[in-house]
C-alpha positions as CSV (number, residue, x, y, z in Angstrom):
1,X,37.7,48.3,-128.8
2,X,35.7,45.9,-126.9
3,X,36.9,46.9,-123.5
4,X,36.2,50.6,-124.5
5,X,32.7,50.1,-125.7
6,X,32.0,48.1,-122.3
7,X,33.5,50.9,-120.0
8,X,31.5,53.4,-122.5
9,X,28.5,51.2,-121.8
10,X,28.4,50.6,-118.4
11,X,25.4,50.9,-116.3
12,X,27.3,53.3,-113.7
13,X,26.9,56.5,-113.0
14,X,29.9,57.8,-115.1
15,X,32.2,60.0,-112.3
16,X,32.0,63.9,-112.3
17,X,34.8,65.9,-111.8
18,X,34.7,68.0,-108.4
19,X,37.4,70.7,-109.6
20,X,39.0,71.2,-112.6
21,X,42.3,73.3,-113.2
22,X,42.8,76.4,-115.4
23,X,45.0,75.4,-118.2
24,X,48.7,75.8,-117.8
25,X,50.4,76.6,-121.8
26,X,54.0,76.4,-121.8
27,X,56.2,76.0,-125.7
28,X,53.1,74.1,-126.8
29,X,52.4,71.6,-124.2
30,X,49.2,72.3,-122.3
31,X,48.4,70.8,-118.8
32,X,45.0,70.9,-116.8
33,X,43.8,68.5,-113.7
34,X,40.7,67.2,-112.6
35,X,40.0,66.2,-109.0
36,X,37.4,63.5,-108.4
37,X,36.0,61.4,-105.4
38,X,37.4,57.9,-105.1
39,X,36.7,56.1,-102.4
40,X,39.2,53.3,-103.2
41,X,42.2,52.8,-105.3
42,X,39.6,50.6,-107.7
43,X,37.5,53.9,-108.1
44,X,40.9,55.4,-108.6
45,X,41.2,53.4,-111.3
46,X,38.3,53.9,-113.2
47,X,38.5,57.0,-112.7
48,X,41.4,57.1,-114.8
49,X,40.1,55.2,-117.2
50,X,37.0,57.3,-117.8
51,X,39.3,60.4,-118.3
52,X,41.6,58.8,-120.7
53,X,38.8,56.9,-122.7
54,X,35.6,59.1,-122.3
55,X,36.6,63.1,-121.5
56,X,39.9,62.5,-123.4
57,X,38.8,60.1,-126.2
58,X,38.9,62.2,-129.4
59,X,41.9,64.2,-128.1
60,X,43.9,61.7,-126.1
61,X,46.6,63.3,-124.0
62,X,50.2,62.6,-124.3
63,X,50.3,61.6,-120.4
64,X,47.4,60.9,-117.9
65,X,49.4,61.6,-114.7
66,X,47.4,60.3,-111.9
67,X,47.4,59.9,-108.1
68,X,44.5,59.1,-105.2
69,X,44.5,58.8,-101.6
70,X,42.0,57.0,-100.4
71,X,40.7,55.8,-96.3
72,X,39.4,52.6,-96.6
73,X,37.8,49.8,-94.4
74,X,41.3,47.4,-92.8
75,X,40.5,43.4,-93.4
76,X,37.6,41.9,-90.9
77,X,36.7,45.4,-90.0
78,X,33.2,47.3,-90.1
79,X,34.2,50.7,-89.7
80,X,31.8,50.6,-86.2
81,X,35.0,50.8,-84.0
82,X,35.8,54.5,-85.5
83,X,39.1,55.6,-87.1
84,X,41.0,52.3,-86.4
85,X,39.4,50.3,-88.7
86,X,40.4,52.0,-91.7
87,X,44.1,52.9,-93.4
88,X,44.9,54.9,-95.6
89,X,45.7,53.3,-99.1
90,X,47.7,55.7,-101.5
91,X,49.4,55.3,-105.1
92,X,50.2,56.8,-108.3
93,X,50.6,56.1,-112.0
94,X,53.4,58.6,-113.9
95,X,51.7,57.4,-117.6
96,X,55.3,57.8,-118.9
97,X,56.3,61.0,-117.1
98,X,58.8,60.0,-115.0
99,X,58.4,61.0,-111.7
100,X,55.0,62.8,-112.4
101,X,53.1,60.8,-110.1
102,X,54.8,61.0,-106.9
103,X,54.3,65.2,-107.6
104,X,50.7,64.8,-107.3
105,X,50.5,62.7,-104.6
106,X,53.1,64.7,-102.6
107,X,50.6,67.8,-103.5
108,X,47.7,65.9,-102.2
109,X,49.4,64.8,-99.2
110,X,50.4,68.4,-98.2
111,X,47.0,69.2,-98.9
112,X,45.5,66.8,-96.6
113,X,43.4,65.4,-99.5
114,X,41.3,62.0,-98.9
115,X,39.2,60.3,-100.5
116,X,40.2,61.3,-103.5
117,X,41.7,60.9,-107.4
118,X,43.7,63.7,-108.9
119,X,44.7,63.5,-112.8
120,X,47.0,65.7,-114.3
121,X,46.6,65.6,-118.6
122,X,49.8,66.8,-120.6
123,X,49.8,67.4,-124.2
124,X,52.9,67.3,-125.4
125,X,53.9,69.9,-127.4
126,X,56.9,68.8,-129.0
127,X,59.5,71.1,-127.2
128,X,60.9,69.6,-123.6
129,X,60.4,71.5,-120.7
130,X,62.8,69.7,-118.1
131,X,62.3,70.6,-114.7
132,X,59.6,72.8,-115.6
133,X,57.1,70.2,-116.4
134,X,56.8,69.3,-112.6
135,X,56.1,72.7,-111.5
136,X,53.1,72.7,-114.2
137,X,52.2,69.9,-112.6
138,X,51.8,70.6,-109.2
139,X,51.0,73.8,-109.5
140,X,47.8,72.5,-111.6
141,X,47.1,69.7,-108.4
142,X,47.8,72.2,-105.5
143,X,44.5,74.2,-107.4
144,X,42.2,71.1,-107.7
145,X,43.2,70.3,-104.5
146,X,42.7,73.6,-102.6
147,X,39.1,73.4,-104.6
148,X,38.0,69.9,-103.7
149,X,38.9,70.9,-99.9
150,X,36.2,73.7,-100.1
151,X,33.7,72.1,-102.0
152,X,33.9,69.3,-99.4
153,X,33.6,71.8,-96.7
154,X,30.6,73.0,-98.2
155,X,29.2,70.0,-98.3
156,X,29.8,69.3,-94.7
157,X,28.4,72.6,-94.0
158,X,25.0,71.7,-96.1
159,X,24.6,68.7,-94.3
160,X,24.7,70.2,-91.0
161,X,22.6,72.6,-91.8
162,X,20.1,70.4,-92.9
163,X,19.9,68.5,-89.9
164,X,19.7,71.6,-87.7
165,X,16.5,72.6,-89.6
166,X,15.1,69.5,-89.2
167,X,15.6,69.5,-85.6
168,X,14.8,73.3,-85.2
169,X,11.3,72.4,-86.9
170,X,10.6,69.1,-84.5
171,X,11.2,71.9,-81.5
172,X,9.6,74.5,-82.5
173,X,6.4,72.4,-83.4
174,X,6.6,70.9,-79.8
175,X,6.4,74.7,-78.6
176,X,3.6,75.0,-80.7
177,X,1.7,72.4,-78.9
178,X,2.8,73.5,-75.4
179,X,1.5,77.0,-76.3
180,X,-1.6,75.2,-77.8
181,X,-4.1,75.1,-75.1
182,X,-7.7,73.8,-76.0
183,X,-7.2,71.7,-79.5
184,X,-10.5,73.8,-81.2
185,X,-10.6,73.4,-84.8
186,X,-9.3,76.8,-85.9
187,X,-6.0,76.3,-83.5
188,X,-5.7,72.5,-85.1
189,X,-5.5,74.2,-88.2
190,X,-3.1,77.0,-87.1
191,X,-1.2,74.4,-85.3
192,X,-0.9,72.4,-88.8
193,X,-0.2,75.2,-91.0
194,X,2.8,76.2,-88.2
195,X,4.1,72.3,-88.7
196,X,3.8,72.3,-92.2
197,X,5.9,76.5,-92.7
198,X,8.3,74.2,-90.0
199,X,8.9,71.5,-92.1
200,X,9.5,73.7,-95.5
201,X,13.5,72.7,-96.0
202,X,15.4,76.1,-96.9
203,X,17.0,76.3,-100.1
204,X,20.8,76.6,-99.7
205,X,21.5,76.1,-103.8
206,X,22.5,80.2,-104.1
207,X,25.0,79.4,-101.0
208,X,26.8,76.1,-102.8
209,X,27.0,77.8,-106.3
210,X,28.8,80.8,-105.0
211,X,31.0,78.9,-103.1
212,X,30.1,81.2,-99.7
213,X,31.6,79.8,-97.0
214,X,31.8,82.3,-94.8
215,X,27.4,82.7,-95.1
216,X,27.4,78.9,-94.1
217,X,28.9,79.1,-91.2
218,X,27.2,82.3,-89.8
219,X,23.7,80.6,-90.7
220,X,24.9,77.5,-88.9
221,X,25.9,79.5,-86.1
222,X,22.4,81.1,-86.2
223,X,20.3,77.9,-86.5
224,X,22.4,76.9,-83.3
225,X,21.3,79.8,-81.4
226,X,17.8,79.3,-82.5
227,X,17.9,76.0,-80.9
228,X,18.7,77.0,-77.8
229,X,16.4,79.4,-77.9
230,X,13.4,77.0,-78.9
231,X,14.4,74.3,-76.4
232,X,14.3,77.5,-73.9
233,X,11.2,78.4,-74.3
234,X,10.0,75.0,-74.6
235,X,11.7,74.5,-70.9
236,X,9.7,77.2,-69.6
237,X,6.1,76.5,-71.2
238,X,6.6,73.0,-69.9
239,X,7.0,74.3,-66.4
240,X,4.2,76.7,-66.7
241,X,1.5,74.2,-68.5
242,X,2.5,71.9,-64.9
243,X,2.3,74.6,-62.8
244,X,-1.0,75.3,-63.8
245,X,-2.8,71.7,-63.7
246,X,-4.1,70.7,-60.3
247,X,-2.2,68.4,-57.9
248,X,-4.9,66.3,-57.7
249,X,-4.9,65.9,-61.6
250,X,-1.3,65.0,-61.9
């Protein structure tokens, strides 16, 4: 009880699941996975713990089924050097289903999951379901799986487009001052008001929570565009703004 009240305790963040299953009922057992980052087979682990101790603890499940893969830094390494300096540490934990373990993994492999921990949660239902039980059970990771690959896409795509706006706003304020001309009050003030409408961050939270992938990309491709655009004009202004002071001034 002591172990539990410590890992119920503990100061850390407890983990979130990224994707979670629909329930799979077959002659009274029940199955359902959760997918969750892991970074390492440690996280892995308490990972596992927190389901079985925490989301599970007033209804334990028969079998916590588990399984990660997981890219992590080799021995003496920084991770500076690029992809060499990690490998790829993978593992499972059947929980008393035979065999269960490898299924997920296997699942995650073909699924090119990283960086991950799946758990698969049986409640037995009293009647065995012999070969059957695996299919539940991959069938339940392939989804979490499939899932946790979009939401980190997303994510990747929300990141990018964050740093795109960033940089769209730092060139378009530069245009600003190219286009400038004599710094008078009012045109300071325009020229602030511009940097501050610039430096607004869009709000992307609709995009994420319905999952639109496709609307990512296209506003990615559009901020893209917009930058070349920007950088275009700023090419030009630059050009004319030198043009137009004397060569005795420069």
């Amino acid at each position: 009880m002591a172990n539990l009240d410590s890992f119920v305790k503990s100061s850390k963040p407890r983990p979130t699941p990224i994707a979670t299953s629909q329930e799979i009922r077959d002659r009274g057992s029940t199955f359902v996975a959760n997918a969750y980052r892991a970074c390492s087979p440690q996280e892995a682990g308490e990972v596992v713990k927190h389901v079985k101790h925490v989301v599970h603890g007033s209804k334990p499940a028969t079998h916590e089924i588990a399984a990660w893969r997981c890219m992590v830094l080799r021995p003496g390494h920084t991770g500076l050097a690029g992809p060499d300096d990690f490998q790829l540490q993978a593992g499972s934990d059947d929980d008393g289903e035979k065999w269960a373990g490898e299924k997920i993994l296997k699942v995650m492999q073909t699924e090119s999951v990283l960086d991950a921990a799946v758990i698969v949660s049986r409640w037995y239902g009293g009647t065995m379901l012999g070969p059957a039980r695996f299919s539940h059970v991959e069938t339940c990771t392939r989804e979490v799986c499939r899932m946790f690959k979009r939401k980190d896409e997303m994510d990747e795509c929300i990141s990018t487009l964050n740093s795109l706006d960033d940089l769209l706003a730092n060139l378009r304020s530069q245009l600003d001052d190219l286009r400038g001309g004599e710094p008078t009050a009012t045109l300071a003030e325009k020229q602030l008001t511009s940097r501050n409408e610039h430096a607004k961050q869009p709000d992307y939270t609709a995009i994420v929570l319905a999952e639109d992938l496709p609307k990512a990309k296209r506003l990615i491709n559009a901020r893209e565009k917009a930058i070349q655009a920007v950088k275009l004009s700023i090419g030009k202004s630059a050009s004319s703004t030198a043009a137009r002071i004397p060569k005795s001034a420069q």
